[in-house]
C-alpha positions as CSV (number, residue, x, y, z in Angstrom):
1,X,6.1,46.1,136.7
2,X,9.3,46.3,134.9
3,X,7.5,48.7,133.0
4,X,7.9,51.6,135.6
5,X,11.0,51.8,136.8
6,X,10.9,54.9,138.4
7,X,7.5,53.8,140.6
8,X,9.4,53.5,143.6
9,X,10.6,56.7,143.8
10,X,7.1,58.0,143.4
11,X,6.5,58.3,147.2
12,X,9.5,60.0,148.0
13,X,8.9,62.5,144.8
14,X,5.3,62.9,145.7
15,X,6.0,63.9,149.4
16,X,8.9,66.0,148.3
17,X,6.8,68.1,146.3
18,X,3.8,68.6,148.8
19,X,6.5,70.2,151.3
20,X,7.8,72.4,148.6
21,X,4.1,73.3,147.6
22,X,3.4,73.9,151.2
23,X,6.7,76.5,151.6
24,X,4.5,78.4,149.1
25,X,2.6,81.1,150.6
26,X,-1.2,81.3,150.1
27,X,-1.5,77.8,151.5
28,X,-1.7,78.5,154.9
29,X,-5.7,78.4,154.8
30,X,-6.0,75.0,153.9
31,X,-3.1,73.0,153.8
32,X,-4.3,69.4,154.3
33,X,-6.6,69.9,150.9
34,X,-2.9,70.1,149.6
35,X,-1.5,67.3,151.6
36,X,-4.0,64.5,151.7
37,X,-4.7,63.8,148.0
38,X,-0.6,63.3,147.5
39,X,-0.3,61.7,150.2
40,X,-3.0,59.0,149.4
41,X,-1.3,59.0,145.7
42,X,2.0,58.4,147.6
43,X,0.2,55.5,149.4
44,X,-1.2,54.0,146.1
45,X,2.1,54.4,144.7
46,X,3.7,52.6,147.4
47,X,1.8,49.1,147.1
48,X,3.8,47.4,144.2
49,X,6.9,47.5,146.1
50,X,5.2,45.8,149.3
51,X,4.1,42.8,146.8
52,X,6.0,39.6,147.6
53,X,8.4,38.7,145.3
54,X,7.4,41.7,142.8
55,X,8.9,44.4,143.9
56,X,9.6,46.9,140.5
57,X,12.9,47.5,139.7
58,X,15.0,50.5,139.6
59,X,17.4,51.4,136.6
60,X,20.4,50.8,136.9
61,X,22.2,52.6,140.3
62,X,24.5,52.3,142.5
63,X,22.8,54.8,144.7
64,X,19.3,53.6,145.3
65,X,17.7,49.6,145.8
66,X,14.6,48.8,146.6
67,X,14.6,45.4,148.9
68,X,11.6,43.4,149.7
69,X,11.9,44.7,153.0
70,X,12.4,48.4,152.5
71,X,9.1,48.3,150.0
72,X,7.1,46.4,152.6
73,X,7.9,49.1,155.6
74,X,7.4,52.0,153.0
75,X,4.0,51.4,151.9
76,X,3.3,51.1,156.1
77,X,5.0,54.6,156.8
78,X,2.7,55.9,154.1
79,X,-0.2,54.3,155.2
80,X,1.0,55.6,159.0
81,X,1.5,58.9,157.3
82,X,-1.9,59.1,155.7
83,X,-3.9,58.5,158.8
84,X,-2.0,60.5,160.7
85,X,-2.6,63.3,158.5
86,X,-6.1,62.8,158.4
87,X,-6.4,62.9,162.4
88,X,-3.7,65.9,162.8
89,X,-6.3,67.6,160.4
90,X,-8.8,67.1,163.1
91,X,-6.8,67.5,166.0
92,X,-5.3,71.0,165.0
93,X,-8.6,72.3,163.9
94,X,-8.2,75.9,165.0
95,X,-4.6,75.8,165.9
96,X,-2.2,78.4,164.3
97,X,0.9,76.9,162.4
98,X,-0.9,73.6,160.6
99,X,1.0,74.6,157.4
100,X,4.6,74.5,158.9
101,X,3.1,71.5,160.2
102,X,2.0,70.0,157.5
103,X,5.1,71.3,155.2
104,X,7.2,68.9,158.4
105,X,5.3,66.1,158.5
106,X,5.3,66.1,154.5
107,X,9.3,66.5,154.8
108,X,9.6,63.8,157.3
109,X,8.0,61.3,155.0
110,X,9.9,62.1,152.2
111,X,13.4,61.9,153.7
112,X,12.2,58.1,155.1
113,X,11.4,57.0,151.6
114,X,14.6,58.0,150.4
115,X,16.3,56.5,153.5
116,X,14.0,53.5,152.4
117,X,15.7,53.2,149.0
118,X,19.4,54.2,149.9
119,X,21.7,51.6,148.8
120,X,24.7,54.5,149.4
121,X,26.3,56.2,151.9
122,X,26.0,59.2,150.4
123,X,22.4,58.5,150.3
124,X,21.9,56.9,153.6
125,X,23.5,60.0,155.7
126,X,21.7,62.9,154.0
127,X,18.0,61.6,154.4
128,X,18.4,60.4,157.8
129,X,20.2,63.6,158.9
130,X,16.9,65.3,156.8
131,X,14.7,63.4,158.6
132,X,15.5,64.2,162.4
133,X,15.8,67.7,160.9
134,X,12.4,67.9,159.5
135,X,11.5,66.0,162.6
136,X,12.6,69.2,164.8
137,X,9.9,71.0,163.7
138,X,7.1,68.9,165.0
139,X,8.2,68.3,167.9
140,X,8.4,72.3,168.6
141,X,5.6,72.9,167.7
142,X,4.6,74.3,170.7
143,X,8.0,76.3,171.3
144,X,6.8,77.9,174.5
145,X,6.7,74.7,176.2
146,X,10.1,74.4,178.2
147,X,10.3,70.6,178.1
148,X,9.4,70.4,174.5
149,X,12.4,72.4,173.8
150,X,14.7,71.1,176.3
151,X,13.9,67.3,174.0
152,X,14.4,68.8,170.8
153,X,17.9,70.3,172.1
154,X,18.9,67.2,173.5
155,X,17.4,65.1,170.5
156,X,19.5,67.8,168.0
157,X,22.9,66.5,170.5
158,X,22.3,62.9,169.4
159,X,21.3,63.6,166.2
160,X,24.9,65.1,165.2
161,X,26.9,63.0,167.1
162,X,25.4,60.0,165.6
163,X,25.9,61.8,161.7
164,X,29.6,62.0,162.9
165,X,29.7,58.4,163.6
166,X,28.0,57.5,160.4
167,X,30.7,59.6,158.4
168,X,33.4,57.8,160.3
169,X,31.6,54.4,158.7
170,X,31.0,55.6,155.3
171,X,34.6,56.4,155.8
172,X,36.3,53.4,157.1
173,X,34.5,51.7,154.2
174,X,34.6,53.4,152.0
175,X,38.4,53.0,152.2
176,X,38.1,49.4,152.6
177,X,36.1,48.8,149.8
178,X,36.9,51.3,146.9
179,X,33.0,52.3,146.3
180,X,30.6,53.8,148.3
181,X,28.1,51.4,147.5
182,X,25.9,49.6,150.5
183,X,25.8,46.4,148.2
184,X,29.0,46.6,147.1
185,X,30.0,46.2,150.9
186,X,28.0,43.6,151.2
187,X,29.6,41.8,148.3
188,X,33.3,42.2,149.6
189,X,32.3,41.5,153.2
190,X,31.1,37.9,152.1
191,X,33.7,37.3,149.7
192,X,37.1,38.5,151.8
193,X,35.3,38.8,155.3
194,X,35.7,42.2,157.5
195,X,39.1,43.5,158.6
196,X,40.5,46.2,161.5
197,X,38.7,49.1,158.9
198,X,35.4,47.5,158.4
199,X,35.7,46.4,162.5
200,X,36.0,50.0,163.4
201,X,33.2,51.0,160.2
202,X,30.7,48.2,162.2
203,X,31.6,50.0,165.7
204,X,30.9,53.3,164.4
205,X,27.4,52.1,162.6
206,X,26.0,50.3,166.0
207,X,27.1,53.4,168.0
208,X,25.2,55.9,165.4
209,X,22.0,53.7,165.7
210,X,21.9,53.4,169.7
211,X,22.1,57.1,169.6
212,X,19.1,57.5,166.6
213,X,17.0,54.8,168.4
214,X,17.2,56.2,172.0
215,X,18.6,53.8,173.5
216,X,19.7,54.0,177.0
217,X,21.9,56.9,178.1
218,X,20.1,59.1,175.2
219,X,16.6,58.1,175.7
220,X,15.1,61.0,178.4
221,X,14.5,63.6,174.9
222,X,11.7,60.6,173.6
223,X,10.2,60.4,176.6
224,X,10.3,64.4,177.1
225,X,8.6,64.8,173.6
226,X,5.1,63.7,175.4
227,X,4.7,68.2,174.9
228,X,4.5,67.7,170.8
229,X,1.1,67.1,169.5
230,X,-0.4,63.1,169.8
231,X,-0.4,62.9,166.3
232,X,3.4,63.5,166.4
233,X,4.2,60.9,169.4
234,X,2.6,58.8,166.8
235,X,4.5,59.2,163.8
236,X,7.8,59.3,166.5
237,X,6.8,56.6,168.0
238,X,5.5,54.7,165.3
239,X,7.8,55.2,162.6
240,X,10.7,57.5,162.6
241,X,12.4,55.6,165.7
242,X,12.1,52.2,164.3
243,X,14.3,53.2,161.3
244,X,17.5,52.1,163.0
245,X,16.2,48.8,163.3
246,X,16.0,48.3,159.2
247,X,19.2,49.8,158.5
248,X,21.0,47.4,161.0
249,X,19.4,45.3,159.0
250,X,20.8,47.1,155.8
251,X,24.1,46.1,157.3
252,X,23.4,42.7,158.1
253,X,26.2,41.2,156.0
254,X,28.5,43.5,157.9
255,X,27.1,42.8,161.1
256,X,27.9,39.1,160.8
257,X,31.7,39.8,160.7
258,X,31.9,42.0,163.6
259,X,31.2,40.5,166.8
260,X,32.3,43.7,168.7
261,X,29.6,45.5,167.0
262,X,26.9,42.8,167.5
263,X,28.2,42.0,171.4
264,X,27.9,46.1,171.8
265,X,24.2,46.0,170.2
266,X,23.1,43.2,172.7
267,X,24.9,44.7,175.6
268,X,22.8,48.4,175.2
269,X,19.9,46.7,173.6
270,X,19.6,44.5,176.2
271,X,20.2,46.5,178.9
272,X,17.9,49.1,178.1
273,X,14.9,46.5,177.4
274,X,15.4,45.4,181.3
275,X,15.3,49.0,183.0
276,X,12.9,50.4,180.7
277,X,10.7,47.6,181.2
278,X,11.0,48.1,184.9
279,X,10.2,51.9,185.1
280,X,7.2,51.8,183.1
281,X,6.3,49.5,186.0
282,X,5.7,52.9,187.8
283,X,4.5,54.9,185.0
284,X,0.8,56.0,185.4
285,X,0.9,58.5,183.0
286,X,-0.9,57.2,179.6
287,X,1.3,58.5,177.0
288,X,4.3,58.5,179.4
289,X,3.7,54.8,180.1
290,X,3.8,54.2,176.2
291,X,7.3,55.9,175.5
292,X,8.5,54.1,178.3
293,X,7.2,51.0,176.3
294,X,8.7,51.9,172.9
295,X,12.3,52.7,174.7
296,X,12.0,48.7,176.0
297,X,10.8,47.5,172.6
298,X,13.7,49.7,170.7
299,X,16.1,47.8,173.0
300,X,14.4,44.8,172.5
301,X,14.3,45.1,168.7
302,X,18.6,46.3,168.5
303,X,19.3,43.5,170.8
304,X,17.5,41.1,167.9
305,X,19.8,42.6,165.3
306,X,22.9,41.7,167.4
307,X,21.7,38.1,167.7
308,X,21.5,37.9,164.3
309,X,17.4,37.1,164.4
310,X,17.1,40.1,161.8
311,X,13.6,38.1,160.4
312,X,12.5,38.5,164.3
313,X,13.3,42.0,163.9
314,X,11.8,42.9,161.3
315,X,8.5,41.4,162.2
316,X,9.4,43.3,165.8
317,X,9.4,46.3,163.6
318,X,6.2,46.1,161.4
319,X,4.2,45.0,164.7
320,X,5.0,47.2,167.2
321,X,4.8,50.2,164.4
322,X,1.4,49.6,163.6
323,X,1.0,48.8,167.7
324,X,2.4,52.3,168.5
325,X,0.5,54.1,166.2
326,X,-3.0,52.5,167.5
327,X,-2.1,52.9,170.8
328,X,-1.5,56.6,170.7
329,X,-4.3,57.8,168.3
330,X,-6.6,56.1,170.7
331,X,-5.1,57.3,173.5
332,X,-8.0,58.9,175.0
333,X,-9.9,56.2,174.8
334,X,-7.1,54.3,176.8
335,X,-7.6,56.9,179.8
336,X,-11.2,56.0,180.0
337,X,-10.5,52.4,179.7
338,X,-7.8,52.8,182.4
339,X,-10.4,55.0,184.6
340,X,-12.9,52.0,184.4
341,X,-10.5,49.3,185.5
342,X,-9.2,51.2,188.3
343,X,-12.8,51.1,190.1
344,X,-11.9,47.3,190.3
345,X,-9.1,45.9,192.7
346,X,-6.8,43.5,190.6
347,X,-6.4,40.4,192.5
348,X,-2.6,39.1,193.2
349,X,-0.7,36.7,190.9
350,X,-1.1,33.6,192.5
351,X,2.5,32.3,193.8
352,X,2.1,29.2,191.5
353,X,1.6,30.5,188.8
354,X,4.6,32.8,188.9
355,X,6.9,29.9,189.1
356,X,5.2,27.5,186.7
357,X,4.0,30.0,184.0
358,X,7.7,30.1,182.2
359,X,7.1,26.6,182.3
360,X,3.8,26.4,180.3
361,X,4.7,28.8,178.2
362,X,7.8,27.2,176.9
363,X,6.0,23.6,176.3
364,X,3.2,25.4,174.1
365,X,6.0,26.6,172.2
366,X,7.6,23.3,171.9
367,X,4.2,21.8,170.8
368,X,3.7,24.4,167.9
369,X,7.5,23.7,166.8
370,X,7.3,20.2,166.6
371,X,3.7,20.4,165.1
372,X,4.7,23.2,162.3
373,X,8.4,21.4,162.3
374,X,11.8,22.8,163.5
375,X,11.7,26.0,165.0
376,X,13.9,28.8,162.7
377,X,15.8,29.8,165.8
378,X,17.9,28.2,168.4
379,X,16.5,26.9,171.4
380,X,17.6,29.9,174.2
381,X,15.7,32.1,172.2
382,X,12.1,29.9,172.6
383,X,13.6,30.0,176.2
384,X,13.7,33.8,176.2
385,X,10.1,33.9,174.4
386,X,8.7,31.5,177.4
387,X,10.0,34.2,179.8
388,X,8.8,37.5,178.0
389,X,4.7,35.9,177.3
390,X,4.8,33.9,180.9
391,X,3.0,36.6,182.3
392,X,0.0,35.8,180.1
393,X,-0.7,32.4,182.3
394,X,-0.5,34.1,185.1
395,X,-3.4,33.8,187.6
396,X,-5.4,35.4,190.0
397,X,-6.0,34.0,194.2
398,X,-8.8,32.4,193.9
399,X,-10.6,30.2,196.1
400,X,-12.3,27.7,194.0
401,X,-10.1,26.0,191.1
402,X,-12.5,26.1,188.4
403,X,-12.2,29.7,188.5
404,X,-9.0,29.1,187.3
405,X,-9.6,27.4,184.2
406,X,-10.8,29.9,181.6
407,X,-8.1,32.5,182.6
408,X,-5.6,29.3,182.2
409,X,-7.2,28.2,178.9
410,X,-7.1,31.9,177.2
411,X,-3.2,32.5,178.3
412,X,-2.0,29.0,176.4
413,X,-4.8,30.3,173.4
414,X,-2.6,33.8,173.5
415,X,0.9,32.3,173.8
416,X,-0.1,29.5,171.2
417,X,-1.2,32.5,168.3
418,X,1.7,34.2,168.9
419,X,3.9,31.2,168.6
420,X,2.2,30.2,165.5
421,X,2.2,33.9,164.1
422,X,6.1,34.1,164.6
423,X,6.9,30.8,163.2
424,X,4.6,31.2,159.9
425,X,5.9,35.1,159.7
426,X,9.5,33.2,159.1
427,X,8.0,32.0,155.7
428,X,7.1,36.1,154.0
429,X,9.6,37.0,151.9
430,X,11.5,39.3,153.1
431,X,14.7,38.6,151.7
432,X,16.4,38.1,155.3
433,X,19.0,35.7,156.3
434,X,19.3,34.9,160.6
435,X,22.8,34.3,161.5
436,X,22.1,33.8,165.4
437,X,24.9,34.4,167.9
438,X,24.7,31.6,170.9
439,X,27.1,33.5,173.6
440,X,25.1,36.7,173.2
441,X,22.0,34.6,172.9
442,X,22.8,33.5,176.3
443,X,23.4,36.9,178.0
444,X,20.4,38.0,176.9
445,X,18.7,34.7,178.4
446,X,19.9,35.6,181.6
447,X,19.0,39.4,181.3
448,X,15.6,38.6,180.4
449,X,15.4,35.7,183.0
450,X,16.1,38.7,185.6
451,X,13.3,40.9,184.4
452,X,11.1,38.2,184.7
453,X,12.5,37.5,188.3
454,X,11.4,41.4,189.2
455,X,8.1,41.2,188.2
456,X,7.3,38.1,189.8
457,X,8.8,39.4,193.0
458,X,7.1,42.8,192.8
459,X,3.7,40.3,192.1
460,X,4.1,38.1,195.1
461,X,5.7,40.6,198.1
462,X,4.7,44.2,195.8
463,X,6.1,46.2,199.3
464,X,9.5,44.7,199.6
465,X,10.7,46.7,197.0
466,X,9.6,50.0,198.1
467,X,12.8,51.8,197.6
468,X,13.4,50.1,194.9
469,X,10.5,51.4,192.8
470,X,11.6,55.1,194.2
471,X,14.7,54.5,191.9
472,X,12.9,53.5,189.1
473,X,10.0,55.8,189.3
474,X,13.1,58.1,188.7
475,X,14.1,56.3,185.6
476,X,17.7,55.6,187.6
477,X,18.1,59.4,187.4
478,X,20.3,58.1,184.2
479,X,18.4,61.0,181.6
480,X,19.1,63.6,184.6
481,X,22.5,63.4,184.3
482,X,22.6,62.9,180.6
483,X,20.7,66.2,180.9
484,X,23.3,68.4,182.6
485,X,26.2,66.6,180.5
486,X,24.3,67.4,177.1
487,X,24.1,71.1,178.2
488,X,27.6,71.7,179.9
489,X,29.1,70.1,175.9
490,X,26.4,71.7,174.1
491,X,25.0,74.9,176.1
492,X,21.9,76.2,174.4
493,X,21.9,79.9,175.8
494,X,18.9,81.1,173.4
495,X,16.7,78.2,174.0
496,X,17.3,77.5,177.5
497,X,17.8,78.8,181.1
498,X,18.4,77.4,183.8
499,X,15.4,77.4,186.5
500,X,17.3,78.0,189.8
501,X,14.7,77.3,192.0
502,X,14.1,73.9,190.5
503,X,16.3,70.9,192.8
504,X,18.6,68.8,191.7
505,X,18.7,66.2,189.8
506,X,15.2,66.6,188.9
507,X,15.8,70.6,187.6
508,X,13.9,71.8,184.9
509,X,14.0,74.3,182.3
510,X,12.6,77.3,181.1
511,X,12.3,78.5,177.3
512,X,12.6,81.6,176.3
513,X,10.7,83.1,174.0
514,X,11.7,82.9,170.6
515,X,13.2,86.6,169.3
């Protein structure tokens, strides 16, 4: 493979060119004839760099690196991107616009491989900046639709405060450091550790990927973009939001000499795992439900990379990526699966069960660790594990006990595979390196300990808490007032006007018409 050193580029090249092919006019009439065959090259071209251990190398750059990682994740946004492609060709069958569309989607995969390969700031910033802009067009797509509008103005907000941060920590250390180089940081960060500079450089990185990843105060404009096409809460959903996770873990080294910056990445992470998880309690909206899912697992997934458990994250990443992406392409046949199992009452989680499930859960773990040998993280994270896949063994009123037996017997067979599946995922090759935290490993302990408390109180007494779900059907009214501060700093007078019938907090907003 040495052979073709430039084969990793190859995907980002490939895309690049179908968007500037597709900016050509006289493509209009068939645009997906143009985009799937490079897009399936792309793909092909993609699959070296996701071999273990094989990945071909680049010539010599201080610009561009291609990590195990970063090759296994772009061969699975290409593979996202391909079927996506194939089923927005069939789901905008007769819809005007498909070639901006495709030209978009095109752009949006090409500015990820290059984010992929970025081992430079000046590298780094552009493509991610390229890709929320690319981004922007797909989710206005439908620019008459107020709400649709009202996300992408919002999303625009965090998008540029977040490329002011990152500029402040290509800054910071750049000056630190003397190169620009991402590896070159890592190098001098392990050799004379981090000072005040490279502090402030970590701050500024952790507060730039809260704001990318839509994490809680910023989240309302991913839940708002339910107006873009299916195919595009897919590839969002799927793909584009998870990229914050791999380039905290990019900055691993870094990460691991600024405990500021890790305890602020738990604190938000964790924080928006617990009240995200609780409103989509009260979601019954399909789609709606699932963004409410992915804010909780974006949490989730940042409050890994604070801990330090960046192989957890990872596998975090690849799993709920391909998880999303299922979930919404088959969202139709979700409704009707959801239709079906509302003609039958769920039974109540049996009291005992709620209290002795965390319990089970954590000595099935125990038994697979000391059966596969010692776990490769501490023990309050197989506590926090026993807490978030307790609600598997959970069980139904029943009156006879033997009824209880095959619904106990498949929870342990779930927990067990997915103990196993985590502990035998340590062993890929990724290239990572955990560096766990224990007093932020606790914090999130107890924050998870309280989710789990909720649900098992809204499971045995489900009307105490009446007011209670009220407030987080709501969402905790946080995005509302996110909402009116995002348009008193950054009015948008041609895309927006105020509704002045519409009540507050919960006041919409109309779109004008483009001119």
């Amino acid at each position: 493979m040495s052979s073709l050193p430039l084969l990793p580029l190859a995907p980002a090249a490939l895309m690049a060119a179908a968007l500037l092919l597709l900016c050509l006019p006289g493509t209009g009439r068939q645009p997906w004839r143009l985009f799937m065959p490079l897009c399936a090259l792309a793909l092909l071209a993609s699959l070296p760099g996701a071999w273990p251990g094989a990945q071909p190398a680049l010539p010599a750059s201080a610009w561009l690196a291609l990590t195990p990682l970063g090759g296994v994740l772009a061969t699975l946004v290409q593979l996202l991107g391909t079927v996506i492609g194939a089923f927005s060709a069939r789901y905008l069958d007769g819809e005007a616009g498909q070639q901006r569309y495709a030209a978009a989607l095109a752009g949006v995969l090409a500015a990820v491989h290059a984010l992929l390969l970025a081992d430079h700031w000046l590298v780094l910033i552009p493509a991610w900046a390229l890709v929320g802009v690319a981004l922007q067009h797909l989710l206005c797509f439908y620019p008459e639709r107020p709400f649709a509008r009202l996300a992408a103005h919002k999303k625009h907000l965090a998008d540029r405060l977040a490329d002011a941060l990152l500029l402040a920590a290509a800054g910071l250390a750049w000056s630190a450091t003397g190169s620009g180089s991402l590896s070159d940081l890592a190098a001098h960060v392990a050799a004379q550790g981090a000072g005040a500079a490279l502090q402030a450089s970590a701050l500024c990185l952790a507060l730039a990927v809260v704001l990318r990843t839509a994490l809680l105060p910023v989240h309302g404009w991913l839940i708002q973009v339910m107006e873009a096409p299916t195919p595009v809460s897919a590839l969002l959903h799927a793909g584009v939001v998870n990229l914050g996770g791999f380039v905290l873990i990019r900055f691993a080294t870094l990460l691991e000499h600024a405990p500021a910056a890790r305890w602020l990445l738990v604190t938000l992470g964790l924080a928006t795992a617990v009240l995200a998880g609780l409103i989509m309690l009260t979601r019954i909206t399909i789609k709606v439900r699932l963004a409410w899912s992915t804010v909780a697992q974006m949490g989730f997934m940042v409050m890994e990379c604070g801990l330090g458990l960046y192989t957890l994250a990872a596998l975090h990443l690849l799993g709920h990526s391909l998880y999303k992406a299922h979930h919404f392409l088959s969202a139709s046949s979700a409704v009707r699966a959801t239709r079906l199992q509302a003609l039958h009452a769920g039974a109540a989680a049996h009291p005992a069960s709620l209290l002795l499930a965390p319990l089970g859960a954590a000595a099935m773990l125990a038994l697979l660790q000391a059966a596969l040998g010692s776990a490769p993280w501490p023990w309050w994270w197989t506590a926090l594990l026993a807490l978030a896949w307790a609600p598997l063994l959970w069980l139904a009123r029943t009156d006879t006990s033997a009824a209880l037996l095959r619904p106990a017997a498949a929870g342990l067979a779930m927990t067990a595979g997915l103990g196993a599946a985590a502990l035998l995922a340590h062993t890929l090759p990724l290239g990572l390196r955990d560096a766990p935290a224990s007093a932020p490993g606790l914090l999130a302990l107890l924050g998870l300990a309280g989710l789990y408390a909720s649900q098992a109180w809204l499971q045995w007494r489900p009307h105490a808490l009446a007011g209670w779900r009220r407030w987080s059907y709501a969402g905790f009214y946080v995005d509302e007032y996110y909402t009116r501060l995002a348009l008193l700093l950054w009015p948008a007078h041609r895309a927006l006007t105020p509704a002045a019938a519409a009540p507050l907090p919960v006041r919409t907003w109309a779109a004008a018409r483009p001119h």
